[in-house]
Wavefront OBJ file of the C-alpha trace (Angstrom):
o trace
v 0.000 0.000 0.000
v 1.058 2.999 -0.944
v 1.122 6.566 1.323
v 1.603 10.265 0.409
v 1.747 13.379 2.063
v -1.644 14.789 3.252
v -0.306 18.470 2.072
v -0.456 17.260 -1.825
v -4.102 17.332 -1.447
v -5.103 20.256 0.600
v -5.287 23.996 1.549
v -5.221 25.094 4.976
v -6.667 28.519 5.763
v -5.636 31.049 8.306
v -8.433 31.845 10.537
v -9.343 36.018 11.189
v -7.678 38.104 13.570
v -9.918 40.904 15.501
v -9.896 43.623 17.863
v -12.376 44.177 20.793
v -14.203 46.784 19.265
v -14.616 44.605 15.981
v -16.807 42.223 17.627
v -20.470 41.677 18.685
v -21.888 38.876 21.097
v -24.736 39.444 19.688
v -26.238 38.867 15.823
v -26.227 42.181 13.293
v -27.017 42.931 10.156
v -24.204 42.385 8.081
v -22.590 40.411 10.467
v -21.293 36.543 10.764
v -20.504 33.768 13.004
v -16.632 33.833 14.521
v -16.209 29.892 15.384
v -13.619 29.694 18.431
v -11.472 26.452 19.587
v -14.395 26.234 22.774
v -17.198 25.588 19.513
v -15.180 22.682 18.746
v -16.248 19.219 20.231
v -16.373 15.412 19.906
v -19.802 15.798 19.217
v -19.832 18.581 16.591
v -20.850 22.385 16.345
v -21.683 24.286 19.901
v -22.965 27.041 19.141
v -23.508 28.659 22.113
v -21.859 31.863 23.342
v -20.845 32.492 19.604
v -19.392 36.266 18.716
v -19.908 37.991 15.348
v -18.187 40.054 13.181
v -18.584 42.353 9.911
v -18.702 40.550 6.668
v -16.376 43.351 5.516
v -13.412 41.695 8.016
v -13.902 38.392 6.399
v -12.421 37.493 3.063
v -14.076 34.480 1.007
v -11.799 32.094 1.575
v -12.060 32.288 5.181
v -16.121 31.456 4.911
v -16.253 27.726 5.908
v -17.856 25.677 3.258
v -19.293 22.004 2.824
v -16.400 19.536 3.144
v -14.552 22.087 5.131
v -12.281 20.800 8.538
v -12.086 23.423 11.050
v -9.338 22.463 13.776
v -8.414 24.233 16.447
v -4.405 25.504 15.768
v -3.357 27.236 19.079
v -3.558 26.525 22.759
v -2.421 26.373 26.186
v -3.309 22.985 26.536
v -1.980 20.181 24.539
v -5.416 18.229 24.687
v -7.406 21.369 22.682
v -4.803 21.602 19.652
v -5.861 19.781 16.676
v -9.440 18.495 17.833
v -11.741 19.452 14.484
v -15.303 18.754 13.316
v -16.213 18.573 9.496
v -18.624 20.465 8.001
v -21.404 18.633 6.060
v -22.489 21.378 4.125
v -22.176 25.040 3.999
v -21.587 27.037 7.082
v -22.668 30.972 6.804
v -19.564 31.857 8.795
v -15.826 32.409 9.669
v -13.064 31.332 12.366
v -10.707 33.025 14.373
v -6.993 33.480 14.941
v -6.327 30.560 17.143
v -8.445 28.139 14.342
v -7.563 26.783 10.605
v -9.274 25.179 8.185
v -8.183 22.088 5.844
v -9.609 22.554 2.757
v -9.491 19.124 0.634
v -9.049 19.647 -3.108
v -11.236 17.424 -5.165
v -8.686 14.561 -5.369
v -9.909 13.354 -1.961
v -13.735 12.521 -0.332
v -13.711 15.243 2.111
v -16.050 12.528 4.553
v -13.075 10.079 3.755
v -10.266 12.784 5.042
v -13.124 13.429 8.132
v -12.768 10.185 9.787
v -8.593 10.246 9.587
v -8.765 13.490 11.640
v -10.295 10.925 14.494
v -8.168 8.335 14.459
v -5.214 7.672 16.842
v -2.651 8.050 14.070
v -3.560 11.581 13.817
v -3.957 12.561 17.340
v -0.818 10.800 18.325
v 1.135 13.284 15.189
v 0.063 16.178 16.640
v 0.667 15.611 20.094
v 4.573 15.011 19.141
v 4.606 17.910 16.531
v 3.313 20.470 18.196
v 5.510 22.779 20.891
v 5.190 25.841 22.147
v 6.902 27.868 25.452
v 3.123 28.621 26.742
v 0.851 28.168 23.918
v 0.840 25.294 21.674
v 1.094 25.816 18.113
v -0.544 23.903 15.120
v 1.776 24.890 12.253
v 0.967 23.998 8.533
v 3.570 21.724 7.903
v 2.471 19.186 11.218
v -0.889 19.115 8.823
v 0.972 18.835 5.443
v 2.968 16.099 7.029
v 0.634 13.319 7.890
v 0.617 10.413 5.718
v -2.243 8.749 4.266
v -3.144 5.548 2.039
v -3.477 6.185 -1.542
v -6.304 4.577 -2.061
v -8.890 4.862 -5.051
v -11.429 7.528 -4.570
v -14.690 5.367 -5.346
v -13.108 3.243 -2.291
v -12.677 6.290 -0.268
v -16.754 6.894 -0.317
v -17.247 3.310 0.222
v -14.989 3.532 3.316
v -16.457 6.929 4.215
v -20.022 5.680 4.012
v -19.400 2.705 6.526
v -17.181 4.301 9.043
v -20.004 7.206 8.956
v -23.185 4.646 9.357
v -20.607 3.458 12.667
v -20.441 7.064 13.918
v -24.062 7.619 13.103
v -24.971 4.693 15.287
v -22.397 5.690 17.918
v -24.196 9.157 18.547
v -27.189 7.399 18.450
v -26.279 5.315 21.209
v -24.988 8.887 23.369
v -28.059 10.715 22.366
v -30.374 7.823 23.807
v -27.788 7.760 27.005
v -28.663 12.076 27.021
v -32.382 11.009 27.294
v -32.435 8.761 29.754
v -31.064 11.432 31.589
v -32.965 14.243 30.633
v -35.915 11.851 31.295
v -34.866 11.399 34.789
v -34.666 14.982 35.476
v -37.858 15.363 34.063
v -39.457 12.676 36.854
v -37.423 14.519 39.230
v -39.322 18.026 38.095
v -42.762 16.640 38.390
v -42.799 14.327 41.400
v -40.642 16.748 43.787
v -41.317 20.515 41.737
v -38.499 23.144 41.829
v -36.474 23.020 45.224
v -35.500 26.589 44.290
v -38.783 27.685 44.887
v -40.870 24.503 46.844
v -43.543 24.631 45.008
v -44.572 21.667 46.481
v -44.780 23.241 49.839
v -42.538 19.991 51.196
v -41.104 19.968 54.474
v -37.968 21.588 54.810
v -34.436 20.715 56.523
v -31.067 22.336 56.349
v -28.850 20.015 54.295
v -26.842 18.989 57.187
v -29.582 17.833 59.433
v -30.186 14.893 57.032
v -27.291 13.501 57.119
v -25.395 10.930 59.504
v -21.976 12.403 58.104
v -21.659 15.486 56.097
v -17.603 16.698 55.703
v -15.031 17.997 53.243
v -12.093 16.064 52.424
v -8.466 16.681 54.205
v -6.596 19.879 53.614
v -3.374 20.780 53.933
v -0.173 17.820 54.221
v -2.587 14.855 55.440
v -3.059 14.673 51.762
v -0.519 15.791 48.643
v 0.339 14.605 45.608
v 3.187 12.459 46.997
v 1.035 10.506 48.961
v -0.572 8.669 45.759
v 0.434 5.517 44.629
v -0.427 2.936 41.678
v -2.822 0.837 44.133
v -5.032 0.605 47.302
v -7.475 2.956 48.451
v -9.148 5.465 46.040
v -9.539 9.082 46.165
v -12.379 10.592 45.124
v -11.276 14.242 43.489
v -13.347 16.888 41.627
v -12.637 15.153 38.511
v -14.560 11.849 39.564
v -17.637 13.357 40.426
v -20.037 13.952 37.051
v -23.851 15.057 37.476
v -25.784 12.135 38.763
v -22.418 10.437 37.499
v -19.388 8.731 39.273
v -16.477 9.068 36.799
v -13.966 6.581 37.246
v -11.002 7.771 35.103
v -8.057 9.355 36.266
v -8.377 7.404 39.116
v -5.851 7.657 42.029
v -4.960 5.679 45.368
v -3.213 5.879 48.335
v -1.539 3.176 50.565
v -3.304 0.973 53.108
v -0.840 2.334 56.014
v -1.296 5.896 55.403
v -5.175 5.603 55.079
v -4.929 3.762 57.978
v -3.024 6.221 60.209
v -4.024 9.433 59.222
v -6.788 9.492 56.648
v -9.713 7.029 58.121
v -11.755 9.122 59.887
v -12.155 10.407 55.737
v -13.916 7.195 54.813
v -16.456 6.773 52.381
v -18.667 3.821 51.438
v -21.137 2.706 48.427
v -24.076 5.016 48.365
v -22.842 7.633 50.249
v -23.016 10.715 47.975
v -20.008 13.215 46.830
v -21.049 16.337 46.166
v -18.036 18.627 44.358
v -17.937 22.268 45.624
v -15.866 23.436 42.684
v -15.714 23.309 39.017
v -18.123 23.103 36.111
v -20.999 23.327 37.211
v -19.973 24.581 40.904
v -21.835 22.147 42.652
v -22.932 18.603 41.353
v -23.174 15.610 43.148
v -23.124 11.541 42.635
v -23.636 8.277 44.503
v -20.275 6.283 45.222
v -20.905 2.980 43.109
v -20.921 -0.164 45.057
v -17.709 -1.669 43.099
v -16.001 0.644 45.202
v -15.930 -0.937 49.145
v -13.880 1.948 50.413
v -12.048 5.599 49.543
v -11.887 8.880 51.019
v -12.793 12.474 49.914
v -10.628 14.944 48.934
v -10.358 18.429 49.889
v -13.882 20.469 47.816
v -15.334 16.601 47.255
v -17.982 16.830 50.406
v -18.971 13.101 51.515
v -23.152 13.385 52.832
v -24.091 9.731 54.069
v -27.458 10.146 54.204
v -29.992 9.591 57.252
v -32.595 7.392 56.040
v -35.224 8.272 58.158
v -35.682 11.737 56.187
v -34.085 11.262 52.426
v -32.416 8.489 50.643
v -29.311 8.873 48.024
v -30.970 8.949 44.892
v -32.938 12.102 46.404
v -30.194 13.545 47.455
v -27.777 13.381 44.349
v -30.456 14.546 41.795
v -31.683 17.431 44.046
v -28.411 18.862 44.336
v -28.140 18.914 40.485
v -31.234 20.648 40.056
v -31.425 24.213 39.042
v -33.181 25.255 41.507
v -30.233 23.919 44.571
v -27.941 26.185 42.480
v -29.999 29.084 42.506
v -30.402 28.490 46.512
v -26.658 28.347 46.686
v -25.301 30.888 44.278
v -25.326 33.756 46.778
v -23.120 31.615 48.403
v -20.503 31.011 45.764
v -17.367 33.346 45.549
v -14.517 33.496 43.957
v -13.790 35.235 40.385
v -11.015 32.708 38.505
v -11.906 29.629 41.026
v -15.457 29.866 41.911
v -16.307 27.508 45.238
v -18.748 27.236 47.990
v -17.671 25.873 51.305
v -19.125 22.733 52.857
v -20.419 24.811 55.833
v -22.459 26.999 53.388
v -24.165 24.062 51.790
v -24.866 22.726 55.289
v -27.334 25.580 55.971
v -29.229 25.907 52.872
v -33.238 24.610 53.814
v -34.178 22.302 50.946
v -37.586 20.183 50.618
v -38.072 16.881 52.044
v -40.691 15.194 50.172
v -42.218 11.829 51.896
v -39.922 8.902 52.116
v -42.584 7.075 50.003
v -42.315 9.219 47.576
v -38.332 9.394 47.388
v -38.662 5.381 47.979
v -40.822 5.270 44.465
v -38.342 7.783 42.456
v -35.579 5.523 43.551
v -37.185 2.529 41.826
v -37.376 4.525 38.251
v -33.775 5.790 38.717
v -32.235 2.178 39.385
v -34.730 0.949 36.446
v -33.572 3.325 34.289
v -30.123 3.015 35.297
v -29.922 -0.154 34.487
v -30.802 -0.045 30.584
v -28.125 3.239 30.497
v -26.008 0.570 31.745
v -27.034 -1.265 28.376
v -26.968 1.603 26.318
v -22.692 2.515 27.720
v -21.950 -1.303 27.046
v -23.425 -1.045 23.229
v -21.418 2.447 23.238
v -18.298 0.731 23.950
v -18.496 -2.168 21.788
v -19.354 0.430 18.909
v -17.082 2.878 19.544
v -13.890 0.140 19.642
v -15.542 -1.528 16.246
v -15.029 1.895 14.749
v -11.802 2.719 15.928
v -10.738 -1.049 14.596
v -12.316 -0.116 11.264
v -10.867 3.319 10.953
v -7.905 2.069 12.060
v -7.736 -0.579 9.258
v -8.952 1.443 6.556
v -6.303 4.615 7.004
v -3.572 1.625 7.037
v -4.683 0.357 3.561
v -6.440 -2.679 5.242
v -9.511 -2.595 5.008
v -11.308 -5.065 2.851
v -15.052 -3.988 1.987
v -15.571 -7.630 2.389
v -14.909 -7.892 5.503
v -17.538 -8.689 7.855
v -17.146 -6.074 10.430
v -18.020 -3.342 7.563
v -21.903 -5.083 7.721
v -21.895 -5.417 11.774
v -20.834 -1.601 11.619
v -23.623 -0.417 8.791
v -25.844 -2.132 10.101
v -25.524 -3.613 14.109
v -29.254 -2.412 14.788
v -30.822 -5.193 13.082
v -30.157 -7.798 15.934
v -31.047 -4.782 18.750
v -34.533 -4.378 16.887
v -35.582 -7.885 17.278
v -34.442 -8.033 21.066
v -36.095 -4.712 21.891
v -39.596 -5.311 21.470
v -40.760 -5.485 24.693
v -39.760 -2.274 25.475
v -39.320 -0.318 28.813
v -41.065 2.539 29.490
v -37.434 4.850 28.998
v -37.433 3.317 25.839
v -40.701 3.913 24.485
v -40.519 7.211 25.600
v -37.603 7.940 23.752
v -39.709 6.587 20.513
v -42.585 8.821 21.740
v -40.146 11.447 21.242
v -38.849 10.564 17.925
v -42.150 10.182 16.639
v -43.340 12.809 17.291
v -40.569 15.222 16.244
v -41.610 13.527 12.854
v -45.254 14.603 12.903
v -44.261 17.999 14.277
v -41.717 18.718 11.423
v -44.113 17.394 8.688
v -46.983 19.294 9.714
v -45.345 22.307 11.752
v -46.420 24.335 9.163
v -49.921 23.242 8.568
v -52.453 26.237 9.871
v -54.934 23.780 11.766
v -51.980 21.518 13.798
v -51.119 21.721 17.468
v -51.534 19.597 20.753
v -54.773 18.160 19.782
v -53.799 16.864 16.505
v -50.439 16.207 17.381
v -52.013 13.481 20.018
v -54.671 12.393 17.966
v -51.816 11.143 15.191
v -49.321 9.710 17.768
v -52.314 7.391 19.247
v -53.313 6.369 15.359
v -49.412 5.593 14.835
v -49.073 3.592 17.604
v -52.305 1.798 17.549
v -52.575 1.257 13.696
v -48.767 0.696 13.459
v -48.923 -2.173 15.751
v -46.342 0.123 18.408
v -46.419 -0.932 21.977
v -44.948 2.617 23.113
v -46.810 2.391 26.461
v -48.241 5.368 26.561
v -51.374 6.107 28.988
v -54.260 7.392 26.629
v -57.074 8.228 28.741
v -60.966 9.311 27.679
v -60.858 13.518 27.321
v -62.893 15.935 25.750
v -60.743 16.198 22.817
v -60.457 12.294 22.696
v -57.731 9.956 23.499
v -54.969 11.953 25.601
v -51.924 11.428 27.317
v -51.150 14.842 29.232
v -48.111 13.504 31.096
v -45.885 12.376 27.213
v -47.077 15.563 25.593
v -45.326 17.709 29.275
v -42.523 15.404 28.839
v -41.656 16.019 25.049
v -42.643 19.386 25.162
v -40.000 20.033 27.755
v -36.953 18.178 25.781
v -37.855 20.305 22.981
v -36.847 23.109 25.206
v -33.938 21.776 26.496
v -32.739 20.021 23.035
v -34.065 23.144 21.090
v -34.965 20.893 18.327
v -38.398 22.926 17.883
v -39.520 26.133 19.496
v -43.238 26.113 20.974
v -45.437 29.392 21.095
v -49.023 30.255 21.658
v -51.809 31.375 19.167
v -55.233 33.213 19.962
v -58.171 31.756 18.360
v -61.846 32.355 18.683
v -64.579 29.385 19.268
v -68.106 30.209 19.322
v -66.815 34.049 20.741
v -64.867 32.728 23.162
v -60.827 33.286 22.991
v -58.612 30.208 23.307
v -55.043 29.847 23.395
v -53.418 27.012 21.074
v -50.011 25.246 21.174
v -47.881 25.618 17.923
v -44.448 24.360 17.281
v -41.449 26.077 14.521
v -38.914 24.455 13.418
v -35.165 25.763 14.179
v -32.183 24.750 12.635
v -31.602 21.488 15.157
v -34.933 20.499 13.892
v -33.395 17.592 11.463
v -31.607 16.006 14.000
v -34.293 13.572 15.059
v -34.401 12.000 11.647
v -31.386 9.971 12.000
v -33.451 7.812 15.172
v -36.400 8.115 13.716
v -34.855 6.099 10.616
v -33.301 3.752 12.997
v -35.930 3.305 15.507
v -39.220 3.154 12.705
v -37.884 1.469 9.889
v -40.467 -0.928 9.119
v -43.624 1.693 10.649
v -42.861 4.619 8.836
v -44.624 3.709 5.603
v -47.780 3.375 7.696
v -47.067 6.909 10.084
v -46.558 8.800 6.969
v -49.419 7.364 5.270
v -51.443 9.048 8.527
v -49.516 11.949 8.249
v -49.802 12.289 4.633
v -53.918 11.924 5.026
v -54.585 14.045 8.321
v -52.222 17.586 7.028
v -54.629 19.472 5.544
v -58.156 17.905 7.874
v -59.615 19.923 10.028
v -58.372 18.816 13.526
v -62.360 17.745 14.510
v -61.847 15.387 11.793
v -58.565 13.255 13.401
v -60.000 13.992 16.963
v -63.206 12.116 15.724
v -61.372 9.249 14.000
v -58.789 8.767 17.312
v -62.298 8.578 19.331
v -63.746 6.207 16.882
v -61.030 4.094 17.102
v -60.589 4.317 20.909
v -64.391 3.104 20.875
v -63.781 0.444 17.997
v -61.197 -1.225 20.093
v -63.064 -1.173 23.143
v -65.978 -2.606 22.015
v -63.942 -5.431 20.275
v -62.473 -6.271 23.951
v -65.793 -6.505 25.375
v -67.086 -8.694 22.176
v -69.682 -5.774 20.784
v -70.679 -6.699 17.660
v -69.173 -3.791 15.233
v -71.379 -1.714 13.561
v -71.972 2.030 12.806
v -74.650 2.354 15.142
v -72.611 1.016 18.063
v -69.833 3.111 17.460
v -71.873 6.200 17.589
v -73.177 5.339 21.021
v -69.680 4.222 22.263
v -68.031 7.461 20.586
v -70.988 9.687 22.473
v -70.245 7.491 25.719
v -66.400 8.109 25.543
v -66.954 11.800 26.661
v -70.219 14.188 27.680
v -68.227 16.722 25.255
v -68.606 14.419 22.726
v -72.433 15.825 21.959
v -70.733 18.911 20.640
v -70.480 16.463 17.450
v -73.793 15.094 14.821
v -74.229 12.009 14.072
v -73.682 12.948 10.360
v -70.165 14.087 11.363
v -69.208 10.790 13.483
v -71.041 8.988 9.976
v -68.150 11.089 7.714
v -65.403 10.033 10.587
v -66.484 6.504 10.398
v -66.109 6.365 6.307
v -63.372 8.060 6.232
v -61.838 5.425 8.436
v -63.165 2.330 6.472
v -61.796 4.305 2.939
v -58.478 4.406 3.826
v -58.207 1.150 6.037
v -57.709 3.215 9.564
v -59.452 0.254 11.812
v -58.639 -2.368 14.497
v -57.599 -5.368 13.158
l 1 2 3 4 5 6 7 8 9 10 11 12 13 14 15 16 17 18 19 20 21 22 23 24 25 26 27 28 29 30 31 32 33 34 35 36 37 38 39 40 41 42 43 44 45 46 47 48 49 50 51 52 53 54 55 56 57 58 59 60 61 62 63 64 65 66 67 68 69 70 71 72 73 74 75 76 77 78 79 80 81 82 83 84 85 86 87 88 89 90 91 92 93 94 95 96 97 98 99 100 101 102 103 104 105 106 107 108 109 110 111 112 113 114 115 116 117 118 119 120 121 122 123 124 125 126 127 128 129 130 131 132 133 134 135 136 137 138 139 140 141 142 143 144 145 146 147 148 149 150 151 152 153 154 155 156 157 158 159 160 161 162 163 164 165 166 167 168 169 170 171 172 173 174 175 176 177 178 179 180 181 182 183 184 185 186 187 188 189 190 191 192 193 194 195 196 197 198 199 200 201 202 203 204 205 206 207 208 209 210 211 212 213 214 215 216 217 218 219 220 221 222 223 224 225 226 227 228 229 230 231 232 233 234 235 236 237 238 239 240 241 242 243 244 245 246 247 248 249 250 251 252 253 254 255 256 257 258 259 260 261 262 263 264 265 266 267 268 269 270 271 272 273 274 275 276 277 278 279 280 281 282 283 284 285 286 287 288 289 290 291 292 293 294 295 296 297 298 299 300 301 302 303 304 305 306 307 308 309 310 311 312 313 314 315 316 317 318 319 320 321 322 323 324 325 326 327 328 329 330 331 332 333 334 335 336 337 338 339 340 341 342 343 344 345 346 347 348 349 350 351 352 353 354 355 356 357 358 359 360 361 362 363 364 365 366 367 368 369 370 371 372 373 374 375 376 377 378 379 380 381 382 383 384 385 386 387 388 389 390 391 392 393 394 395 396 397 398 399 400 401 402 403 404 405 406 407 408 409 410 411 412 413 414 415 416 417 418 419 420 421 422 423 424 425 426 427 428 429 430 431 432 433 434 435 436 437 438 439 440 441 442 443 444 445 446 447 448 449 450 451 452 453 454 455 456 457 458 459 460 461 462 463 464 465 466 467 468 469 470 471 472 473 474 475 476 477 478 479 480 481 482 483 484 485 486 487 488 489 490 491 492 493 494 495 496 497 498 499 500 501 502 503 504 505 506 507 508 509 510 511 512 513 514 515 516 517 518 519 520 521 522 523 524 525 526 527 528 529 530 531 532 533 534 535 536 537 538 539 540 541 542 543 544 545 546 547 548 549 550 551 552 553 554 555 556 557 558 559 560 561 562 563 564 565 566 567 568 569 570 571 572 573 574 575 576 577 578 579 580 581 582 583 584 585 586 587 588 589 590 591 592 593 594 595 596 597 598 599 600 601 602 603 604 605 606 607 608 609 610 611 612 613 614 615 616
């Protein structure tokens, strides 16, 4: 095999240089997107806290463009400098000073020359090339230098397809793992409300009063740097504790003897929960995992064991990393280049104490749902070390597009499909979600959609689809209705910003009403990739419903969705079907129903039997 220098076959740009008074941290007329090295990440684009600049400062070159590679170029730290994300298609904006782009020429698949700039082969270059007194310099010729295979360019999109069906599957895998625990800050929200504000009118406590043990870690020379060692007890430091997460990486340990004679009376045990005092955010808290029999607390890691006659740990570690604690504690944290709060601050904030019972039954969902993100890391791992075999393989010149890790990588989900259909309920909400992001983005548009139609079509896809998404339709006014999923997904649309949701006035029979409607915003498409994967052999039959409900009045799929409800009910209790009987069950499913003729229930009913929309 073959290998050339990378340099033959691109350009790298310089990214813009800017004074204060050039920029804007807000949006302008005439103004574009800067992209800094903090925008970069292993996931893509963030494009928060973004600053703009006049299109006059930019020349045309420097505007990023489909198969672009941004990297970041300079940096204090050695870990920033060279991490990159590729750009798809076009990008209406620039980079600064401290960026460059690679620019492939059109000798090379720019998705091919993507997946090289994550391999280990790459990373491990620039770590040895680059040098710099205090700031760490990217220079063109550690770019120019890298060798790749010279392999044919049909081959390269072949290659470039199946290591990107891999990645696509690996942020799958993360985005379902960012669910699960978005959902369970969302059960948090409802069954306890804000503890910022008690809305729940709980109960309160100081933090310290519900514990057995609440303390910082050791200060000072009972614990340095010298005293770690390659084995025996663990210490738990800021970089261990994640939100609702115990990171073990970086891990570090002293010896037996000197836990023994000066460090015991810092002991922690499984379940006990570390709460950091410092960092990003500045507090956040997680249980100790049970693998872990003993370890002690560092200085800012506070240990709380808690006292079980007022809250139990999984209480306790999500209410800290709620909003709402960190608004109760922010008065409390100072500091301008370190922010902290001390342990005896946190000890006096009041926070709720819901009933045990209550705290008992959250705990059950938590370990539940913990328990298929335990799933969901294990499939991570196994797909993110198939990728880095493949990608590894393919930028040596040995990949065969025979070989039979190229079909478990393009397509691994078809074994996970078949296992998964009994689903838990964190799953089928996650497929709740997904669906509906579908209807929403086909029909955002359409003047007569919002919640009531938006229901009406997820219980028709799920019932007529054959889905067992376990959702709880109940008998409303406006038919079949499941308030609790439509709070839940309206909620991760405003935390995943995939749609915006507003209000509308309307006017029925003189009176004003307000009515839900949703916008798309440029995240919107990022539901489609798991909607693929999770409704591959349903979505003929959701956008067949789709397709036929867009431009009907919403009376018309809130009286087919009752129909249906009634259809299936009166099958379970062995009613003999006929139009007659489903206009008295579709006037018994709600006293609102009367609001309705029995000419219009007639139309509902053949409309139905036309297009095939019936209980097997």
């Amino acid at each position: 095999m073959k290998f050339e220098k990378l340099g033959n076959k691109i350009k790298q740009i310089r990214g813009i240089s800017y004074k204060p008074n050039q920029i804007s941290d807000s949006p302008k007329e005439e103004y574009m997107p800067v992209l800094k090295a903090n925008n970069i990440t292993p996931d893509g684009l963030d494009d928060r806290n973004l600053i703009f600049i006049s299109n006059n400062n930019v020349k045309e070159e420097q505007i990023i463009k489909r198969g672009d590679i941004l990297l970041a170029a300079s940096s204090g730290s050695k870990n920033i400098v060279g991490k990159n994300i590729y750009f798809n298609k076009d990008y209406y904006g620039s980079f600064g000073a401290f960026c460059k782009l690679v620019r492939p020429d059109n000798t090379i698949s720019s998705e091919f020359l993507s997946h090289f700039f994550h391999t280990d082969t790459y990373k491990n270059h620039i770590r040895n090339s680059i040098q710099g007194a205090n700031i760490n310099n990217l220079k063109n010729e550690h770019v120019d230098n890298l060798r790749i295979p010279v392999i044919p360019f049909k081959a390269q999109l072949h290659i470039a397809n199946i290591l990107s069906k891999a990645e696509s599957l690996i942020a799958q895998r993360k985005e379902s793992i960012r669910l699960l625990d978005e959902y369970l800050k969302s059960v948090f929200l409802e069954m306890f409300g804000d503890s910022g504000i008690n809305n729940k009118k709980w109960e309160t406590r100081k933090v310290k009063e519900l514990s057995l043990r609440f303390s910082d870690g050791p200060f000072g020379s009972n614990l340095k740097t010298e005293h770690y060692s390659d084995k025996g007890i663990q210490v738990i430091r800021l970089q261990n504790i994640g939100i609702n997460n115990f990171i073990e990486e970086d891990v570090k340990y002293i010896d037996e003897i000197h836990y023994e004679n000066v460090l015991f009376k810092y002991s922690c045990y499984p379940n006990d929960v570390v709460i950091a005092t410092m960092g990003a955010p500045n507090i956040r808290a997680c249980i100790i995992p049970r693998n872990i029999k003993i370890s002690v607390n560092k200085a800012d890691c506070v240990v709380f064991r808690p006292n079980h006659k007022f809250v139990n740990q999984f209480y306790i570690s999500y209410l800290f990393n709620q909003e709402g604690f960190l608004h109760l504690a922010s008065s409390f944290i100072h500091g301008q280049t370190r922010a902290r709060i001390s342990s005896g601050q946190i000890a006096k904030i009041e926070v709720p104490v819901p009933p045990l019972k209550l705290q008992t039954q959250f705990a059950k969902i938590v370990e539940k749902t913990e328990d298929l993100k335990a799933h969901y890391q294990q499939s991570l791992q196994e797909l993110e070390k198939l990728y880095g075999s493949l990608s590894q393989k393919a930028f040596k010149g040995k990949l065969s597009i025979k070989n039979e890790n190229l079909l478990l990588a393009a397509e691994p989900n078809v074994e996970y499909k078949k296992k998964k259909i009994m689903l838990t309920k964190q799953e089928a909400f996650l497929r709740k979600l997904m669906l509906a992001s579908h209807i929403i983005n086909e029909l955002c548009e359409e003047p007569t959609f919002g919640h009531t139609k938006l229901m009406k079509l997820l219980y028709l896809s799920e019932q007529v689809g054959g889905m067992a998404l376990q959702t709880n339709y109940k008998k409303f006014a406006a038919g079949p209705f499941d308030g609790k999923t439509l709070t839940l997904i309206d909620l991760e649309y405003e935390k995943n910003g995939w749609f915006s949701i507003g209000k509308r006035n309307f006017a029925v029979n003189g009176k004003q009403r307000k009515a839900t409607i949703y916008q798309r915003t440029e995240k919107s498409s990022l539901y489609k990739k798991y909607f693929d994967s999770y409704f591959a052999e349903e979505a003929e039959i959701i956008n067949k419903l789709i397709s036929l409900f867009a431009q009907e009045k919403t009376q018309t799929s809130e009286i087919v969705a009752t129909l249906y409800y009634a259809w299936k009910e009166q099958k379970e209790n062995n009613v003999l079907i006929s139009e007659q009987s489903l206009i008295k069950g579709f006037y018994k499913f709600h006293k609102e129903k009367r609001k309705f003729t029995e000419e219009q229930i007639k139309e509902g009913y053949q409309f139905m039997m036309e297009h095939k929309i019936y209980p097997d």
